[in-house]
C-alpha positions in Angstrom: 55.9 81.1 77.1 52.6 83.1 77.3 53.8 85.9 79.5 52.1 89.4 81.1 53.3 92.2 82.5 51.3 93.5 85.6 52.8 96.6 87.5 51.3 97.3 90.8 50.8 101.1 91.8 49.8 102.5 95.1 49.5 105.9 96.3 50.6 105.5 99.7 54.4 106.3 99.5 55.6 107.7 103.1 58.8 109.5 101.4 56.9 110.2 97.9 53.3 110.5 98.8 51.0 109.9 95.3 54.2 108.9 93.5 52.9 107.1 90.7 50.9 110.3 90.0 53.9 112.5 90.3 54.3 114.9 86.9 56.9 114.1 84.6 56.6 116.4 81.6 52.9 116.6 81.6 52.6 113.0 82.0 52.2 110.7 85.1 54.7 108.6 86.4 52.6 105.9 86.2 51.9 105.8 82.9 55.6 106.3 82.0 56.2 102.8 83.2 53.2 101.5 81.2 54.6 102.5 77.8 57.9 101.3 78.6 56.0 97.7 79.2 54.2 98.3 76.0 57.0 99.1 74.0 59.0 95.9 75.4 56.4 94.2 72.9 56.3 91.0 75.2 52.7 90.6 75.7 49.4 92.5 77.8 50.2 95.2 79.9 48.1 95.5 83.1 48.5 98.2 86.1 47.4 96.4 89.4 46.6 99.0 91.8 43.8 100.1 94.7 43.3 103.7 94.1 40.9 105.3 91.4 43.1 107.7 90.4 45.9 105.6 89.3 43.1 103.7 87.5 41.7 106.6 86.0 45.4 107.7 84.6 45.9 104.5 82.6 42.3 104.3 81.5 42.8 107.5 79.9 45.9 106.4 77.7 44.1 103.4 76.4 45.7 100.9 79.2 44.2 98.4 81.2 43.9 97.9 85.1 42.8 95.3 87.3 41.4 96.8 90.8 43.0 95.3 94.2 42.5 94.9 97.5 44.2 97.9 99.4 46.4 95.9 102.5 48.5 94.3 100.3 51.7 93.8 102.4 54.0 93.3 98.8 53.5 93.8 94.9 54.0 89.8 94.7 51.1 89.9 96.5 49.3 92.8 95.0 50.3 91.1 91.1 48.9 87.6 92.2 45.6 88.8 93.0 45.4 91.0 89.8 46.6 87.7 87.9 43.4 85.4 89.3 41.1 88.1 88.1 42.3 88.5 85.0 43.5 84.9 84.0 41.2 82.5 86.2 42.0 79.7 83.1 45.9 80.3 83.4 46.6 80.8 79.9 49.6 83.0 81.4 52.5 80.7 82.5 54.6 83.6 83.4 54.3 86.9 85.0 56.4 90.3 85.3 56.4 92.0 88.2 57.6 96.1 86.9 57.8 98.4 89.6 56.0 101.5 89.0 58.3 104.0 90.2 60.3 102.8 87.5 59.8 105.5 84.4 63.4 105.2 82.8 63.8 101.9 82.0 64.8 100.7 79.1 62.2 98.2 77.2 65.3 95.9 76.0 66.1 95.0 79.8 61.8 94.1 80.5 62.3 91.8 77.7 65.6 90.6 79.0 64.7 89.0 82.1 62.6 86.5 80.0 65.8 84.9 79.1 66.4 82.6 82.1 62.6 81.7 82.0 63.4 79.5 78.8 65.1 77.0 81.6 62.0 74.9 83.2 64.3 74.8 86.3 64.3 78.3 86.9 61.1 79.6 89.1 62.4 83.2 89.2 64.2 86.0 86.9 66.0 89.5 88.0 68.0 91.8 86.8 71.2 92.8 87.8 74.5 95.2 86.5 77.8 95.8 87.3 78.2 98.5 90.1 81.4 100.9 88.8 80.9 103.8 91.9 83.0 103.3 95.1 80.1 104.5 97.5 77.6 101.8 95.4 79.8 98.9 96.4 79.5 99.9 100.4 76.0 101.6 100.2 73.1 99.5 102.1 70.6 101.0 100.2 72.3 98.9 97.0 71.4 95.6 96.8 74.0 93.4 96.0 73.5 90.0 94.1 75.7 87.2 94.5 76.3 84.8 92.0 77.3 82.1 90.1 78.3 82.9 86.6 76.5 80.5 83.9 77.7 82.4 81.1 78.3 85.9 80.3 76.2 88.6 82.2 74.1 85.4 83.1 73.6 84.4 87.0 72.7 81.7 89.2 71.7 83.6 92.1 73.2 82.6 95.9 72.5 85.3 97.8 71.4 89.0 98.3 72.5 90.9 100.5 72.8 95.1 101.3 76.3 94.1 102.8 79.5 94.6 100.3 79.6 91.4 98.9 81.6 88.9 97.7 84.5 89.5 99.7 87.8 90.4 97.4 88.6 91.2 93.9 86.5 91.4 91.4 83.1 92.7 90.0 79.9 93.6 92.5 76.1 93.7 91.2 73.3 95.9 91.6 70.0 93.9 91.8 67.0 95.7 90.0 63.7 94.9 91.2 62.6 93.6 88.4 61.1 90.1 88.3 60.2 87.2 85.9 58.1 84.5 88.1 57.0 81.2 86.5 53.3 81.3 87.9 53.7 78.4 89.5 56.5 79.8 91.5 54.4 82.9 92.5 51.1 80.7 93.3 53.8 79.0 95.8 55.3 82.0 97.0 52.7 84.2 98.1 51.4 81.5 100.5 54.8 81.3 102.5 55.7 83.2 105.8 58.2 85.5 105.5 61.5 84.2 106.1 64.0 85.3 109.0 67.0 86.4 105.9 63.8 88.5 104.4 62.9 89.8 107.9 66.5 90.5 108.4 67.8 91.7 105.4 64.3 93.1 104.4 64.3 91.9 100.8 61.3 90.0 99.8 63.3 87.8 97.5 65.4 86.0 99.9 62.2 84.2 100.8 61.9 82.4 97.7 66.0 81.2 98.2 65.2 80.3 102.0 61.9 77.7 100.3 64.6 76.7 97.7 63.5 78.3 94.4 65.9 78.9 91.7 66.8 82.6 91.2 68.7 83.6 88.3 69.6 87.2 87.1 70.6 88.5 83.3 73.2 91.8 83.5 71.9 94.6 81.7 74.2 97.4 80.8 72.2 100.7 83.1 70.6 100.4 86.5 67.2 102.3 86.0 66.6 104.9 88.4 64.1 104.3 91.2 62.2 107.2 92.3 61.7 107.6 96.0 62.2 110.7 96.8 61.4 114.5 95.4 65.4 114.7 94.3 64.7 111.4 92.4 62.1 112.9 90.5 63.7 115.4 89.6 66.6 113.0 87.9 63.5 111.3 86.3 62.6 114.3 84.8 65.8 115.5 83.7 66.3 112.0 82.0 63.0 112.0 80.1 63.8 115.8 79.0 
């Protein structure tokens, strides 16, 4: 595999407006996430974004950005039009897609969902990890992963869902937004309708499960905080102390 990491920043956040500028001990957000990417030593790092300043931020740490259109409806579809820019000849056969309201995660688990990648059936890679708090397991604002076990912490994805699922005993996981596509897979994706579980559920990825792609999701032993909202930040910056 040839793979790149693209993380797609905008500054138009309605409950963290300029988020990927937000401070964190001197130092955006933004490029927080960038030097976890770098440090997962996996291959180029490039920020996809629409707004000069987020450019400007990474340019002035050495980083690379590729400049978008600025109605992208997703980051699936922000990170495809980065990856024609930058690799019209496809030497990249597999793309990351990092969040960038992401800063704490760990560089072991953006390497990690490379794993399933290494199985030609597979069109798309996640992350997941156990959920251990009772008001995880009922919140809607967790996303749950359902799942067929192919070995340890390894999943054949089925479903996802913001319900409290599987029914019954037994472990529940926490999806991270974190995504390994085969480019193939993304080339096909971005050109489908969004799907009535997406539109229902509102999660992008059931779309790819609705057109029949394989999903499958590697555990990885932290869920990496998200930030969303001031109090979020504030975690983030507490973390990175």
């Amino acid at each position: 595999m040839n793979p790149i990491v693209l993380i797609p920043a905008r500054l138009s956040a309605s409950r963290l407006p300029g988020k990927p500028l937000a401070d964190i001990h001197g130092t955006p957000m933004i490029v927080h996430v960038w030097r976890r990417a770098i440090e997962a030593a996996i291959g180029e790092v490039v920020v996809a974004t629409d707004a000069s300043e987020i450019a400007q931020a990474i340019q002035q740490v050495g980083g690379r950005v590729q400049m978008t259109r600025i109605d992208h409806p997703s980051g699936s579809d922000r990170i495809h039009e980065a990856l024609q820019a930058i690799d019209p000849d496809e030497r990249h056969d597999v793309v990351i897609n990092l969040q960038g309201d992401l800063p704490t995660i760990a560089p072991a688990a953006i390497r990690a969902v490379l794993t399933p990648l290494h199985n030609p059936a597979v069109d798309l890679a996640t992350l997941v990890a156990e959920i251990h708090r009772d008001d995880e397991r009922t919140a809607p604002s967790v996303v749950k992963m359902v799942g067929s076990g192919l070995a340890p912490g390894h999943f054949h994805c089925l479903y996802f869902t913001r319900a409290t699922a599987p029914w019954g005993d037994g472990p529940l996981y926490h999806h991270i937004g974190l995504y390994g596509w085969r480019r193939s897979s993304l080339d096909r994706f971005v050109t489908l309708p969004p799907s009535p579980l997406e539109l229902r559920e509102k999660l992008e990825q059931l779309r790819a499960l609705e057109a029949g792609m394989r999903i499958e999701a590697i555990a990885v032993a932290d869920v990496p905080l998200g930030v969303d909202t001031p109090a979020d930040l504030q975690r983030a910056r507490d973390m990175l102390a």
